[in-house]
NUDRENKE-586971 format. One record per atom (N, C-alpha, C): x negated, y negated, z negated. Coordinates in steps of 0.2 Angstrom, whole numbers, m for minus. Example, Ala and Ser with C-alpha at 12.3 -4.5 7.8 and 13.67 -1.06 7.14 Angstrom:
<sites>
   east  north     up
    m66     28    m39
    m62     22    m39
    m66     16    m39
    m64     11    m35
    m68      5    m36
    m64      0    m39
</sites>
This chain:
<sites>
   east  north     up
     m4      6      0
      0      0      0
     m4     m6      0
     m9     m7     m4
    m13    m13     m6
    m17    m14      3
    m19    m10      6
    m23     m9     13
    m16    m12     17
    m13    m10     18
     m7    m12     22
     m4    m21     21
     m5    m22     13
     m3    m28     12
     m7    m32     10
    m15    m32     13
    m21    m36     12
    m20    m38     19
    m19    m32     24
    m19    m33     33
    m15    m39     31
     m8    m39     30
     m2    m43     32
     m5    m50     29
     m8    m52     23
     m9    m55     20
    m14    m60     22
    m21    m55     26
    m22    m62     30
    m22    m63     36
    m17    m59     41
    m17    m60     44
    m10    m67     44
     m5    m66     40
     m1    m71     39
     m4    m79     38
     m9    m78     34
    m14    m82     32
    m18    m89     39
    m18    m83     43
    m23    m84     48
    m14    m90     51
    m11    m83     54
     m5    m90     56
     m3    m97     52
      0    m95     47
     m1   m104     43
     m5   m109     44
    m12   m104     44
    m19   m110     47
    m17   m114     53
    m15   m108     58
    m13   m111     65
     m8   m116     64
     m4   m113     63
      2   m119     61
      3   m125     58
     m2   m125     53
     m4   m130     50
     m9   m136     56
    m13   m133     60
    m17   m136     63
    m13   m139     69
     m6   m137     70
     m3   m139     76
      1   m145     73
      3   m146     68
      8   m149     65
      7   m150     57
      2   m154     53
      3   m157     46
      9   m156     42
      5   m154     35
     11   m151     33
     17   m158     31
     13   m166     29
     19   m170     28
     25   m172     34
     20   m170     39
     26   m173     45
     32   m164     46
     30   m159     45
     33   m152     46
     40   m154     38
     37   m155     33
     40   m157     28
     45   m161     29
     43   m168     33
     50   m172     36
     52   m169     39
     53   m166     43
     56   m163     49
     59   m156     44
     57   m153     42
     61   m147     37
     69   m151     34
     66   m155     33
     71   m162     27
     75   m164     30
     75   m167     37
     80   m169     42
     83   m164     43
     82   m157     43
     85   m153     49
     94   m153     45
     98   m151     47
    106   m153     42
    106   m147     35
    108   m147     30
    107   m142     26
    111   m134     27
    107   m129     25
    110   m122     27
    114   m119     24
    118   m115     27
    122   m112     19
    120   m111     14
    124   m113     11
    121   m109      4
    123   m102      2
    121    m99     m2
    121    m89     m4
    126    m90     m8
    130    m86     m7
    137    m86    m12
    139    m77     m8
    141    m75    m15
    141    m70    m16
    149    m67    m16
    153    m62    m14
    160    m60    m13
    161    m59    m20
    168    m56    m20
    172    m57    m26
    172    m48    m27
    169    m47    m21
    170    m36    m21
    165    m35    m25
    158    m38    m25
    156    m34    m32
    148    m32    m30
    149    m33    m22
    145    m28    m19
    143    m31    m11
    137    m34     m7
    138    m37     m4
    130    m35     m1
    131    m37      7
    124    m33     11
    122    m40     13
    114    m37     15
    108    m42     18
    107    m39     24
    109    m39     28
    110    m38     34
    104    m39     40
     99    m34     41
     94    m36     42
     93    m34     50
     89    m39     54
     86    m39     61
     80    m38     61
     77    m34     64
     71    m33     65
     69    m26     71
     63    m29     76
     65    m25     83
     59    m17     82
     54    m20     77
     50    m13     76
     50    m11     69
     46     m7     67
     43     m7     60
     38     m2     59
     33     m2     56
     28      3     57
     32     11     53
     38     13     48
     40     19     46
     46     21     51
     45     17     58
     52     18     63
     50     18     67
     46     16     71
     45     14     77
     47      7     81
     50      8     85
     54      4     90
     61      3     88
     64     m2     86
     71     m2     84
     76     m5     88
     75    m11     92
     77    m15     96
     78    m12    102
     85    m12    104
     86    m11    111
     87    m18    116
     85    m16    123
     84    m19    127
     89    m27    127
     95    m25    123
     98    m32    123
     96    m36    120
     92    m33    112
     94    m38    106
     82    m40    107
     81    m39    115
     73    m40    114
     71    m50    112
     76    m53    114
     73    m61    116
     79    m62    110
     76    m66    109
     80    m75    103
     87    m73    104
     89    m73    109
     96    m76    111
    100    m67    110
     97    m63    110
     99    m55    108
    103    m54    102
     95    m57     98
     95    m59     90
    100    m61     88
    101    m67     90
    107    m71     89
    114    m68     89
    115    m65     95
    122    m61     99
    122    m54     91
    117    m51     90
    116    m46     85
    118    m48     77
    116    m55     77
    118    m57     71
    126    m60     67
    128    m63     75
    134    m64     74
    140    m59     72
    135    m53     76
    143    m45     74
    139    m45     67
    133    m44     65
    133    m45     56
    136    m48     51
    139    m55     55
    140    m60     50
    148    m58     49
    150    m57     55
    157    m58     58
    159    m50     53
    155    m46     52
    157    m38     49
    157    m39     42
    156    m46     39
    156    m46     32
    149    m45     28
    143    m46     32
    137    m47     29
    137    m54     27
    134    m54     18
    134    m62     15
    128    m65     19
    120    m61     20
    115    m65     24
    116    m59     29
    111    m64     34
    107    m63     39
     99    m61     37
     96    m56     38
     87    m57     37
     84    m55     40
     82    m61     45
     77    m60     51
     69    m60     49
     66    m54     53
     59    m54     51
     55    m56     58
     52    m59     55
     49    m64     58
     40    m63     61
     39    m58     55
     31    m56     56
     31    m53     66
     26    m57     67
     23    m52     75
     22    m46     76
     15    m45     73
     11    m39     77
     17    m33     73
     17    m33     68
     20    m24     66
     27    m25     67
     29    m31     65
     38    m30     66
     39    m34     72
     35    m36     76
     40    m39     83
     44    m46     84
     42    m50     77
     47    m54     74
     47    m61     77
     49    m68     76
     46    m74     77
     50    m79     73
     47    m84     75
     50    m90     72
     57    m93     75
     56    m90     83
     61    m93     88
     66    m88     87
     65    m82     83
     72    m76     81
     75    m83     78
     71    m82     71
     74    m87     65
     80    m92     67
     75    m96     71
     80   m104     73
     85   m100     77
     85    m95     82
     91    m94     84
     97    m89     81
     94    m85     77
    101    m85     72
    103    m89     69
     99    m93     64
    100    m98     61
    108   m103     65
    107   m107     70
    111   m107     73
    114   m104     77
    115    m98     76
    120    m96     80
    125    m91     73
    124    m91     68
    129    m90     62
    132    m95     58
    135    m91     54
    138    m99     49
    135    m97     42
    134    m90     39
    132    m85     34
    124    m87     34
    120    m87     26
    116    m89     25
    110    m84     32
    105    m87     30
     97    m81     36
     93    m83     32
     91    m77     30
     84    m76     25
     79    m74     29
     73    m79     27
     67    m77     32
     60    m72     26
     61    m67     32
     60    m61     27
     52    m60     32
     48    m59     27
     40    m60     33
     34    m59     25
     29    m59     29
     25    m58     23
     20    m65     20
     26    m70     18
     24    m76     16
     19    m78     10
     11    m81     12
      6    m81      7
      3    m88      6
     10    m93     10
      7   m102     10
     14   m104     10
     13   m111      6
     19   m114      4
     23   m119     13
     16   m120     16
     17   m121     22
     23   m117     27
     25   m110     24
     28   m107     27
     36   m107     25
     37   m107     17
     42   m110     16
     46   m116     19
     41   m123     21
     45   m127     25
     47   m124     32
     43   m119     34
     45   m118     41
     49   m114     42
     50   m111     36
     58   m108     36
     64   m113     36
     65   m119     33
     70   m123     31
     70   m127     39
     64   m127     41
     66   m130     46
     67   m126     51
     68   m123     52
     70   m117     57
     79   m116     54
     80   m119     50
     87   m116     50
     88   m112     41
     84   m109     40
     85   m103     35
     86   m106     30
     90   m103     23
     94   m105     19
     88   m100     13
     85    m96     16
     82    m92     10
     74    m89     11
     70    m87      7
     64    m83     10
     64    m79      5
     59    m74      8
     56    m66      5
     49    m68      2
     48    m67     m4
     41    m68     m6
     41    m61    m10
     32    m58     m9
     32    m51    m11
     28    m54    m14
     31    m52    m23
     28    m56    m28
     18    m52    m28
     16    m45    m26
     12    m43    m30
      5    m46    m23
      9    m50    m17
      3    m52    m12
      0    m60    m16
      4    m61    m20
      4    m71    m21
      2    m70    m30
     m6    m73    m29
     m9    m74    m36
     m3    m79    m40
     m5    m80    m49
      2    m84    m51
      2    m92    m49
     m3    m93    m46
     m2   m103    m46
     m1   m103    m39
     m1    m98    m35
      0    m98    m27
     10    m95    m28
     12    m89    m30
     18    m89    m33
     21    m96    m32
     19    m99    m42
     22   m106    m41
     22   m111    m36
     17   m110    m32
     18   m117    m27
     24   m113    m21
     23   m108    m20
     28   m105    m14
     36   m108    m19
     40   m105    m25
     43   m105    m28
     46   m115    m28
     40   m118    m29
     42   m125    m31
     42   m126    m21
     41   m126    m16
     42   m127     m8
     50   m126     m7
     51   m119    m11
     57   m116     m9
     63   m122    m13
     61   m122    m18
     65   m130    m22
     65   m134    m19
     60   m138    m17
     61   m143    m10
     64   m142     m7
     65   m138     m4
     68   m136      2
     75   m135      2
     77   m133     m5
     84   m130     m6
     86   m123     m5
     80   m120     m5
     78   m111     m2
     80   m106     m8
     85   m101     m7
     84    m96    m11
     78    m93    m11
     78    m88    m14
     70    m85    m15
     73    m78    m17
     71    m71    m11
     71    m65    m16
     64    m63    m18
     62    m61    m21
     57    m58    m24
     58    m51    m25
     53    m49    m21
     52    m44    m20
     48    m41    m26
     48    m30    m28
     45    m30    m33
     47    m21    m32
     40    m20    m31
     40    m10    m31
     38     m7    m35
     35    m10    m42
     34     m5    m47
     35    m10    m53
     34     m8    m61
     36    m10    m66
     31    m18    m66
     25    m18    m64
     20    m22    m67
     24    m29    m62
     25    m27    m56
     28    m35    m49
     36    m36    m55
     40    m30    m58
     45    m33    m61
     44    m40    m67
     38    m37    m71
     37    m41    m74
     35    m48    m74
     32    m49    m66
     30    m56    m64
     36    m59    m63
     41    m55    m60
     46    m58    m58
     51    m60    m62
     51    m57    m68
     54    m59    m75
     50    m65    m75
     42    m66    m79
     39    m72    m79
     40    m77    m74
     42    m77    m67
     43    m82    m61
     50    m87    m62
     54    m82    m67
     60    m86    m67
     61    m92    m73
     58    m93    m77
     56    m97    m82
     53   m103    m78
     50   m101    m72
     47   m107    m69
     47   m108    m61
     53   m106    m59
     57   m105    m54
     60   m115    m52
     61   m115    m57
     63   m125    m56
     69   m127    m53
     73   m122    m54
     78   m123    m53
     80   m119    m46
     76   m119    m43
     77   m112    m37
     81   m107    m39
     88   m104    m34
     92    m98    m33
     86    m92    m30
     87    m87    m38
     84    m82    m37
     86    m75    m36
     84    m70    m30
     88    m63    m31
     80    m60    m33
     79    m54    m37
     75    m49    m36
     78    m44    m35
     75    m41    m29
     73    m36    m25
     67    m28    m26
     71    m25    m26
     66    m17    m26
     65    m13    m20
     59    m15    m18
     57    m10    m12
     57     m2    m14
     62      0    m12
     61     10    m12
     54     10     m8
     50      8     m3
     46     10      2
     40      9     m3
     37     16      1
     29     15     m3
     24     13      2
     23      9      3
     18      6     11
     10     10     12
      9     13      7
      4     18      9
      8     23     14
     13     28     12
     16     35     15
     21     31     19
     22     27     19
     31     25     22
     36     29     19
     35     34     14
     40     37     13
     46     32      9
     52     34      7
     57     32      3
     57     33     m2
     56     31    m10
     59     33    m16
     66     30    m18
     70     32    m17
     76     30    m18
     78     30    m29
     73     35    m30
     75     34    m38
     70     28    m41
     67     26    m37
     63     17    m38
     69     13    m42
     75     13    m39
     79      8    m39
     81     11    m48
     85     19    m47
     85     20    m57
     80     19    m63
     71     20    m57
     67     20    m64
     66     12    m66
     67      6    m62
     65      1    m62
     72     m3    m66
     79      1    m65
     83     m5    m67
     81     m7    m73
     81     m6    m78
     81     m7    m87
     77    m12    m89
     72    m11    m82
     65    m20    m84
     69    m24    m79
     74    m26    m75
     73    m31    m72
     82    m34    m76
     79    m42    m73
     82    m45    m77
     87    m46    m77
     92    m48    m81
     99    m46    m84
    104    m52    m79
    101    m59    m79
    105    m64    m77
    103    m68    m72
    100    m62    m65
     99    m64    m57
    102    m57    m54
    104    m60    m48
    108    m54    m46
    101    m49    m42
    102    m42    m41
     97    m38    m39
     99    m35    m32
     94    m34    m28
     94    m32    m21
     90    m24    m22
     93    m19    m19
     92    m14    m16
     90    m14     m9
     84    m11    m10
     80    m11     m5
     76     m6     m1
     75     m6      7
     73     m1     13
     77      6     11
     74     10     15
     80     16     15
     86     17     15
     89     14     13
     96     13     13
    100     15     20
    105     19     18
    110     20     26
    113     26     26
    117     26     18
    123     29     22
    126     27     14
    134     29     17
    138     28     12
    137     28      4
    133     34      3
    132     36     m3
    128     33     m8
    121     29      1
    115     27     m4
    120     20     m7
    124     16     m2
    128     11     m6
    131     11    m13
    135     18    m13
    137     20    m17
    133     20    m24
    127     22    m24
    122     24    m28
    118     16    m33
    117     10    m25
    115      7    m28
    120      2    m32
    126      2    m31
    133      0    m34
    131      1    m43
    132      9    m41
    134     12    m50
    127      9    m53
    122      8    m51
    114      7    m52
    116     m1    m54
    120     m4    m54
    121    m10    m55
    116    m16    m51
    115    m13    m43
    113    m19    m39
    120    m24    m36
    119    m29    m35
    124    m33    m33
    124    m31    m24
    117    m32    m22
    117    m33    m13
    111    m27    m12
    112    m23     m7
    108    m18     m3
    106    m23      5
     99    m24      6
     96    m26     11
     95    m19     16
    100    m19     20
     99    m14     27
     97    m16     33
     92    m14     37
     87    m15     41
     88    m12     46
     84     m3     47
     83      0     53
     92      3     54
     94      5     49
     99     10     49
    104      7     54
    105     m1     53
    110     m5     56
    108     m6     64
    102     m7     65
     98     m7     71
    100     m1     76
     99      6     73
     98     11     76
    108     14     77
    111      9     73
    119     13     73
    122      8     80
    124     14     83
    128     15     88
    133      8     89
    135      6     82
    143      1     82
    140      0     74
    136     m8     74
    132     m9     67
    138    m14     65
    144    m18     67
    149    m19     65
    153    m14     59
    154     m9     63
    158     m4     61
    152     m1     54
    147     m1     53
    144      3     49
    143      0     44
    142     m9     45
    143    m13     40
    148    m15     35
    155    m14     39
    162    m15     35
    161     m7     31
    160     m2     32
    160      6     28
    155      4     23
    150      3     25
    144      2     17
    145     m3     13
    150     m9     16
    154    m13     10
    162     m9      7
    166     m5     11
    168     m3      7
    166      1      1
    162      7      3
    160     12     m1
    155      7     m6
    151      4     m6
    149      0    m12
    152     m4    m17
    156     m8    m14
    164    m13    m16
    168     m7    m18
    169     m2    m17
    175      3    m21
    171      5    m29
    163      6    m27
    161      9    m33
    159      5    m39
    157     m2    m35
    156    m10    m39
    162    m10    m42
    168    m10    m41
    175     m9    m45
    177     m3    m50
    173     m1    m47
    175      8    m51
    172      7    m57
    167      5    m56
    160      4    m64
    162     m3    m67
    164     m8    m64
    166    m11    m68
    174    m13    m73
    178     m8    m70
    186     m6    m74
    184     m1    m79
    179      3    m79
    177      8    m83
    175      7    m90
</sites>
């Protein structure tokens, strides 16, 4: 995992440099500021709600994206059957080389939904936060165990600028613990934490990630179940587990009629989000 997300980390690194060098971060900041404000995250009343993910490769998948959804304007056309099926965000990923992603995916879901769009990439410069706000995006992904703690806080304090959710990603007990410490100094930033099932060494799934991990995360932000995810059941599972939102990716890419499979993982999560909490 650490080998995999040193790669991403400077290679992301290397882009901010670029981007920074084409456009200063005060003048990207104004222009982040100008752009009109993005939805904000608000959460349904079922109990139970998805993060509805874009993404055209991924190194435990291969190739995800078909021929239509390959350019911006695909992206776009994919997002809207997302939003329009009752997913609360959009989450466009944005990284290049391993997932196939870009900035011009972002801006054109961003406009072309009403529902929040979380830029989900492997963010390691507060620089990149503006570029999500100006791009449209209402939220970002920080994986809390690549950002030492005063790089954290400056990402964290950008996202408050900006008016950015923040989910905060988190694979084992020690990232839970940052992530409980990040919220004390969060600043007022809308925060979700997140549990990646995936182990980035094997690509395999741990789906009991999501049981051994509940009991240290924190009590008063809502929780994201994460990768693996894609079938009734595992909604199901992550419900009674008392996550609020499951982030789905490949499953919805690869389904035949991702409208159709997104309203079924809301029900079946939304029936058992109500089951646990009448009980």
């Amino acid at each position: 995992m650490a080998d995999f997300l040193d790669l991403m980390a400077r290679s992301s690194a290397v882009r901010a440099s670029s981007a920074r060098a084409r456009e200063p971060e005060p003048a990207l900041l104004a222009r982040a500021l100008a752009t009109p404000m993005p939805p904000a995250l608000r959460l349904s009343a079922r109990g139970f709600d998805l993060i509805a993910e874009i993404k055209r490769r991924a190194p435990s998948a291969g190739l995800l994206a078909r021929e239509e959804d390959a350019e911006p304007a695909g992206a776009a056309r994919r997002a809207r059957r997302y939003a329009q099926a009752g997913a609360a965000v959009v989450s466009v990923l944005t990284e290049p080389d391993s997932f196939g992603g870009s900035l011009e995916d972002l801006s054109a879901v961003a406009a072309g939904v009403e529902v929040p769009v979380l830029r989900k990439d492997f963010l390691v410069d507060p620089y990149q936060a503006l570029e999500a706000r100006a791009a449209g995006a209402s939220g970002v992904l920080l994986i809390v165990r690549m950002l030492p703690g005063a790089r954290l806080l400056e990402l964290l304090d950008a996202a408050r600028r900006c008016n950015l959710f923040v989910l905060l990603e988190a694979f084992d007990a020690a990232d839970v613990e940052r992530c409980r410490s990040a919220l004390a100094d969060a600043g007022g930033a809308t925060l979700l934490v997140g549990v990646n099932t995936r182990d980035l060494a094997t690509l395999a799934s741990d789906r009991g990630r999501l049981r051994d991990l509940r009991d240290r995360l924190p009590a008063d932000v809502p929780w994201v179940a994460e990768s693996g995810l894609s079938t009734d059941e595992d909604a199901r599972e992550a419900a009674r587990l008392g996550y609020r939102l499951a982030l789905i990716g490949g499953a919805l890419m690869r389904a035949g009629d991702p409208a159709k499979r997104i309203r079924e993982l809301l029900v079946a999560g939304g029936e058992e989000a109500s089951r646990c909490a009448s009980a």
